[in-house]
C-alpha positions in Angstrom: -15.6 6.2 15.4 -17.0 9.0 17.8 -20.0 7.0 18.4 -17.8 3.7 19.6 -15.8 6.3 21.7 -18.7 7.3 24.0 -19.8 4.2 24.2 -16.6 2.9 25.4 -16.4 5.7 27.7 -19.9 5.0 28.7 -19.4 1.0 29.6 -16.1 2.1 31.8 -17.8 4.5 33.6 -20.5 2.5 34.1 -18.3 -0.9 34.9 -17.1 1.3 37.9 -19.8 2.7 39.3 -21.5 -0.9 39.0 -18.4 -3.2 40.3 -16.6 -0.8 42.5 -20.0 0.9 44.4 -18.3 1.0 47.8 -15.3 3.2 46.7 -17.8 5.8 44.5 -17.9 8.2 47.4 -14.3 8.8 48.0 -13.2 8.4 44.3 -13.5 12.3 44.1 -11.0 13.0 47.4 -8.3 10.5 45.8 -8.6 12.1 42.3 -8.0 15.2 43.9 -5.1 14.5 46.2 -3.5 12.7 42.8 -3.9 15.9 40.7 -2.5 18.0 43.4 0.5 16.0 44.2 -0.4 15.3 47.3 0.0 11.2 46.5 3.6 10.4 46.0 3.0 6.6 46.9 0.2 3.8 47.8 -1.2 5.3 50.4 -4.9 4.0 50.0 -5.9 0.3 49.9 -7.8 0.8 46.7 -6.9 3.1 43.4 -8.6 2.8 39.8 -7.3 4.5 37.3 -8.0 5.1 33.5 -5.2 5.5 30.7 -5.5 9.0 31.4 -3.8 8.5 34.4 -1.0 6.0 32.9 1.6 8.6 32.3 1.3 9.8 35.7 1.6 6.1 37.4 5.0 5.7 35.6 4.5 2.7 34.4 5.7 0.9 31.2 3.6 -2.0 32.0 0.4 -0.4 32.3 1.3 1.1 28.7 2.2 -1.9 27.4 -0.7 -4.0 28.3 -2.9 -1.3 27.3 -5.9 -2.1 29.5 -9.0 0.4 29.2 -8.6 0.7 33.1 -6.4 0.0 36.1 -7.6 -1.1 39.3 -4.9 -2.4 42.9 -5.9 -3.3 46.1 -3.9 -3.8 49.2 -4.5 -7.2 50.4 -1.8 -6.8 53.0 1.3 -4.7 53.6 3.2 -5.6 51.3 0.8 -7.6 48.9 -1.6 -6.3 46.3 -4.1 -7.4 43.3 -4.0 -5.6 40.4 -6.5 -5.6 38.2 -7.1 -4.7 34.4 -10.8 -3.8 32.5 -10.5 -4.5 29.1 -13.7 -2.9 27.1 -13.9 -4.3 23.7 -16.1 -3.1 21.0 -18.6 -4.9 19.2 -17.0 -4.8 15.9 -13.6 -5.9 17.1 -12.0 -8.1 14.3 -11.0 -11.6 15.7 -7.4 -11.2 14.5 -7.3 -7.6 17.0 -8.9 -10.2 20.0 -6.3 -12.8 18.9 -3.2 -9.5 19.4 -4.5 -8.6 22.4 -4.2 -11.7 23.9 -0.3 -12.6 22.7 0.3 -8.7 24.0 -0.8 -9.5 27.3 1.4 -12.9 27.5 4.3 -11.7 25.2 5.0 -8.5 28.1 4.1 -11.5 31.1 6.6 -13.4 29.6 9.4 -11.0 30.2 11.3 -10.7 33.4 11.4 -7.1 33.7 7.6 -6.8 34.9 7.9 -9.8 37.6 7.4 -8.4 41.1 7.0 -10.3 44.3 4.4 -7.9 45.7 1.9 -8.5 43.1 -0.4 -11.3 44.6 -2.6 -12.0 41.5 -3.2 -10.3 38.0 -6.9 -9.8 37.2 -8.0 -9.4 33.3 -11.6 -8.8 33.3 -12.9 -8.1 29.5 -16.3 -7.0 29.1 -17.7 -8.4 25.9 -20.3 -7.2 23.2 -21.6 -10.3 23.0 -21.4 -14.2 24.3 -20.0 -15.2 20.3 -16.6 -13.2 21.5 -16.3 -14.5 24.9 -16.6 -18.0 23.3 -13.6 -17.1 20.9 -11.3 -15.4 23.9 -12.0 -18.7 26.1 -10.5 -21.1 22.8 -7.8 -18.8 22.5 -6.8 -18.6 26.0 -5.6 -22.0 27.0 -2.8 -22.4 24.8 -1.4 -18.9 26.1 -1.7 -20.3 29.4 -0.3 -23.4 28.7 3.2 -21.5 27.5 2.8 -18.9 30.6 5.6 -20.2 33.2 5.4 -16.9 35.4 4.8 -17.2 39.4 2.1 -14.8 39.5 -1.5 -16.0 39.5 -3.1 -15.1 36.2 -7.2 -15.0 36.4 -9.2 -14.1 32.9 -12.7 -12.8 33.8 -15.5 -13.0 31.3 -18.9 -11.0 30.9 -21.0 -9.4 28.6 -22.5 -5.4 29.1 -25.6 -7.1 29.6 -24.5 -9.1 32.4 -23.3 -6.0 34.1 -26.3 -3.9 33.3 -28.6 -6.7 34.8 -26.8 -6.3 38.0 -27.3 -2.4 37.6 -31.0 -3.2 36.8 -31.9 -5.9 39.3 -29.8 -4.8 42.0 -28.1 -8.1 42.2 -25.2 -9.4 44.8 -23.1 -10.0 41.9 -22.4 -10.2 38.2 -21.9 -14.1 36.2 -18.2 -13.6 35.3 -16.9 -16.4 33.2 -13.4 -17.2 34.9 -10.5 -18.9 34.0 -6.9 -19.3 36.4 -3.5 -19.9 34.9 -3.4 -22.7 37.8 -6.0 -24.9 35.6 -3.2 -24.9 32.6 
């Protein structure tokens, strides 16, 4: 249990370091400002957050989704893309996959959440292996054939390898297996 902790800690620490490079220098500065309450709103065009931070953000559907991490961009004034990073462990049972799939669609589905600010909804899941990327990807389409929301859904799969090989190699970018709900 400990030892599946660190490494999950590990992969999300590593995941932004690796994905959001650009943003690692003023990461500390915004961390501070947040802890000091000197952030009462969106003031940056970029913010990544971790479920430590989910109580703080106020919001019921970052703790229902229960995403590993939270990331929003500012795409214009009033628009944003939100993102969520998804870490699962390599001994994840298929019927846990399967449950956090219909979690994800089952709080979608409700009105509550819908905003018209929210330009796209990112879910990136970084995978063990390719065997449960396979099993997410049959699973998926017939969520997203029931999803009728407004809101552009995109599903983005890789493996820890993948991301490490862009660590490694110093790549432009890393092969992320992507499915839209537009396809469905």
């Amino acid at each position: 249990m400990v030892k599946g902790f660190r490494i999950k800690c590990q992969v999300l620490a590593d995941a932004y370091l690796i994905l959001y490079k650009k943003y690692v220098p003023t990461f500390p500065q915004i961390i501070e400002k947040r802890l000091s309450n000197e952030i009462t709103k969106r003031t940056d065009s970029y913010e990544f957050f971790t479920k430590a931070f989910f109580e703080d953000l106020d919001s019921e559907f970052l703790n229902r989704l229960k995403p590993d991490a939270y990331c929003s961009s500012v795409q214009t004034k009033d628009i944003a893309n939100h993102a969520m990073l998804y870490i699962l462990d390599s001994y994840i049972p298929r019927l846990m996959l399967q449950y956090v799939l219909k979690r994800i669609f089952t709080t979608l589905d409700e009105e509550a959440w819908e905003d018209d600010t929210i330009a796209s909804l990112g879910f990136f899941f970084i995978c063990p292996n390719n065997m449960i990327i396979i099993y997410l990807r049959r699973l998926l389409p017939s969520f997203l054939e029931r999803y009728y929301g407004s809101t552009e859904l995109i599903f983005h799969f890789a493996t820890r390898n993948q991301l490490y090989k862009r660590k490694k190699y110093k790549t432009g970018k890393t092969e992320w297996i992507t499915v839209y709900s537009s396809e469905y």
